[in-house]
N, C-alpha and C positions, 0 to 999 in steps of 0.2 A: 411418504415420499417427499422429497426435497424439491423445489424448484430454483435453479441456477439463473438469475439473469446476471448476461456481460460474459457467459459462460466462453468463446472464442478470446478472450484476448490475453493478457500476461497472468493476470492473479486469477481469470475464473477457468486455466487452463490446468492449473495447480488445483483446483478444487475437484475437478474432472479427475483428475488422476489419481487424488485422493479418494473420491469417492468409486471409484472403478478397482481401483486397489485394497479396498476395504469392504467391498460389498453391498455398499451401500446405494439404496434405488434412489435416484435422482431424475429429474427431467430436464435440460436446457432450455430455456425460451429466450428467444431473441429480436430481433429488430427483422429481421426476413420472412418470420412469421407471425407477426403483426407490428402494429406500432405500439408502444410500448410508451409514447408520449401521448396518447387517446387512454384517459381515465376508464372510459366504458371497455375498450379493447384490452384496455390491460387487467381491470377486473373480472371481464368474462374469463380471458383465459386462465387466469391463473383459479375460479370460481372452476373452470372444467377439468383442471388440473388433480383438484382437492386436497392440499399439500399440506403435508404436517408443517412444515418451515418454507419461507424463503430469502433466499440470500440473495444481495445486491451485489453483484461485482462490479456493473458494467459504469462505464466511465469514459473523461476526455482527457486524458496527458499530456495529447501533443504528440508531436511527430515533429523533430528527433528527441525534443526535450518543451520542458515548459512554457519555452519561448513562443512555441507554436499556436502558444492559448492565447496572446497579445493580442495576434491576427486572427484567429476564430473565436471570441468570445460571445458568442452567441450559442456554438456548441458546445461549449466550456459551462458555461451558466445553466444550459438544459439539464448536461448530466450528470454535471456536479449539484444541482440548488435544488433542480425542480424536480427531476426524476425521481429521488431521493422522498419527495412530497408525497408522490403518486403509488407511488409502492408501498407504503405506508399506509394510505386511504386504502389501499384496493385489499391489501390483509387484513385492516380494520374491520372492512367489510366482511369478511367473511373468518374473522377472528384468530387469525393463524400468525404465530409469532414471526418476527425476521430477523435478519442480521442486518448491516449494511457496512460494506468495505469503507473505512476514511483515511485519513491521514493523517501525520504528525506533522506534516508542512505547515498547520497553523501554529505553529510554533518558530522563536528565533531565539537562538541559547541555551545555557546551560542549565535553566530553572533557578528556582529560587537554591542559595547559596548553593550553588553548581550540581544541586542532590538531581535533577531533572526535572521535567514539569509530568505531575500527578494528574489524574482526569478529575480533580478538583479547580486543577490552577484555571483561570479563562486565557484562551489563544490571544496570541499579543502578535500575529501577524496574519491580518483582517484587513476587511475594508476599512476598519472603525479604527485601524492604525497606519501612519503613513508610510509610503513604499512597500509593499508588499508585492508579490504576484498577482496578474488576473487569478492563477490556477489556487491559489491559496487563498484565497480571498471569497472564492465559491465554496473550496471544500469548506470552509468556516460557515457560509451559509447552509453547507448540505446538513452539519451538524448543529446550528438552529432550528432547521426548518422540522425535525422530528424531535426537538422537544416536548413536544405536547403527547408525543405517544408512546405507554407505558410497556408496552409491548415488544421492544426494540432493543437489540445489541448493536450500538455502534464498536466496530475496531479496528483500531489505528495501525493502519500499516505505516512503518518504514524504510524508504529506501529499501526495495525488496533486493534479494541474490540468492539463487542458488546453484548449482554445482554444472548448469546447462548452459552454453555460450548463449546469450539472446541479446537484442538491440536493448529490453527493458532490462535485463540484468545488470545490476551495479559493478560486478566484477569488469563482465565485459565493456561496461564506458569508459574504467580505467584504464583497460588493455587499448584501448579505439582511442579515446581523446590525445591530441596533440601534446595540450599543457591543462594542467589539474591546480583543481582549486585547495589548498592546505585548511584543512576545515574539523571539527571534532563534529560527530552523530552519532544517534543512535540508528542503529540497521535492527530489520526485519528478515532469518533465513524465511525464505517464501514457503516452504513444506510443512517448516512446525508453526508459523503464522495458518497458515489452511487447518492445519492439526486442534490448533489452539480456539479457531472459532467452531469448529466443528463440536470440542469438547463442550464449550460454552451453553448451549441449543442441547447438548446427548446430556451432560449434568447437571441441569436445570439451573444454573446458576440464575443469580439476580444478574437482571436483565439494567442495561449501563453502558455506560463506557469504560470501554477498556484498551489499554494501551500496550500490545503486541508485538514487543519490539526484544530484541534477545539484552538478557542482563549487561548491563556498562554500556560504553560506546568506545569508539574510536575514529583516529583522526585517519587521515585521507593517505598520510604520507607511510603510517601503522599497517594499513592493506597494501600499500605499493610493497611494503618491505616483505608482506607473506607474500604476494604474486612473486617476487622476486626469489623466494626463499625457493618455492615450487615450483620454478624455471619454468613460467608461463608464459613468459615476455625475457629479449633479450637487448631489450635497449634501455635507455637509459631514462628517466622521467624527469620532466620539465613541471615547473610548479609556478603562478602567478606571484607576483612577491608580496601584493596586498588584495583585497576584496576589490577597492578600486579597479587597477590594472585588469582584473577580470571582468566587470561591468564593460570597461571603455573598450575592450576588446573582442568578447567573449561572449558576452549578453544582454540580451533587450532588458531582462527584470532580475531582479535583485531575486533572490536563493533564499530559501527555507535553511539553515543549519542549526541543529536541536538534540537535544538530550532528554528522552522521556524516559520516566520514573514506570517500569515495570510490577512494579513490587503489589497493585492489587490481585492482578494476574497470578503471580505468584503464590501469593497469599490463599487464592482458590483452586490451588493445585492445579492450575497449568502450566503445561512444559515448557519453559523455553530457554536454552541451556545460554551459555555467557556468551559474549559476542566475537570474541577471540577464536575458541574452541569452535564454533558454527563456521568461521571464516579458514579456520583450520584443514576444517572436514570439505568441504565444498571445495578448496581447493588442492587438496590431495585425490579426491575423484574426479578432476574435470575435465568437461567432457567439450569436444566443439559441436556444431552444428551436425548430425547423424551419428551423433553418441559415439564420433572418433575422441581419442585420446589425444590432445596436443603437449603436453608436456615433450620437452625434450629427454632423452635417453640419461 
């Protein structure tokens, strides 16, 4: 059996569904039924559990965006740095492999000669570099802080989206924001990202970092023109003219925008098709909030 923590919120909703869709016995545990920041409460339960795996989903994002983490970082540092610690001890203890959901926010650019950055390259937007995010800045320590333990898949989500209208969904920030920031990334579809860690743990792979993000990237203006293409929106999109003008106006903390190199992923045959074709498909079924169809006729 699986144990899910973080199971309620964007990415460990997508893992629920996965594993309900596939058959697969899981358990959720959560902050409602114990504290999960008490080392002893969190190793009792997951010790009463008896979990073949456990996966880490649960986390701080913010509310509406990362800005949110400026003004709570104290929440931001727990379950990004330190939870991340404790889930780690408490499977140690009783020997049971994990995953733990991270991100490619420690990252700024295109990688080395614009190929993307590999889960060899070291994150270049940290504490230990200047300007960066509170939020990026922790998930850089949540992926320190389980260096020491052999046991573990770290994997990097990006910029999640899939085919479901949601406040965390990437599509839908485009359709909702005012004015957009003109940016190249790599994206995560959220289904075959779930898919892909799931494989990871069922094929024994070596256990690492891996960066789970769909082949290529693309820039911000590339998904306005598919949202456009699939009449998802019918107005017209306004664009910042520089990174500047969107700080002075737009935001407390400077942006993650990055290019990760997929290719080990790949390489141990997990699925994760180009980022075009993913952006394609998501928005030719989209769907809004109670799986209406908004597309126009």
């Amino acid at each position: 059996m699986i144990v899910l923590l973080g199971a309620s919120g964007y990415v460990g909703t997508a893992f629920r569904r996965f594993f309900e869709r596939s058959n697969i016995r899981y358990r959720p545990l959560g902050r409602k039924q114990f504290n999960y920041y008490d080392s002893d409460q969190l190793s009792a339960a997951l010790a009463s559990c008896r979990p073949s795996f456990v996966i880490n989903c649960a986390g701080y994002t913010g509310r509406p965006n990362v800005d949110a983490c400026e003004d709570h970082k104290a929440e931001c540092l727990a379950a990004a740095a330190v939870l991340p610690a404790l889930v780690a001890q408490a499977c140690d203890r009783i020997a049971v492999p994990m995953g733990h959901v991270s991100s490619g926010c420690i990252y700024t650019g295109n990688g080395p000669n614009d190929c993307g950055f590999n889960e060899e390259d070291p994150p270049n937007f940290t504490f230990r570099q200047n300007n960066c995010s509170f939020y990026s800045g922790c998930k850089a320590l949540g992926e320190e802080v389980l260096e020491p333990f052999e046991n573990c898949f770290i994997w990097r989500l990006r910029i999640p989206f899939d085919d479901t209208d949601s406040t965390r969904n990437y599509i839908s920030k485009l359709l909702r924001y005012e004015r957009l920031l003109e940016a190249r990334n790599s994206l995560s579809q959220l289904d075959e990202f779930v898919a892909a860690c799931y494989q990871c743990y069922r094929n024994s792979l070596p256990q690492g970092i891996y960066n789970l993000t769909n082949t290529g990237s693309v820039t911000t203006s590339e998904v306005v023109e598919l949202i456009q293409k699939h009449r998802l929106a019918d107005r017209q999109f306004s664009f910042f003219s520089d990174e500047q003008e969107f700080m002075q106006i737009a935001a407390k903390t400077p942006r993650s925008n990055c290019v990760l190199d997929n290719g080990k992923a790949l390489a141990a045959g997990l699925k994760l098709t180009s980022v075009h074709e993913a952006l394609e498909r998501c928005l030719m079924n989209w769907q809004s909030v109670g799986r209406v169809n908004t597309k126009a006729a």
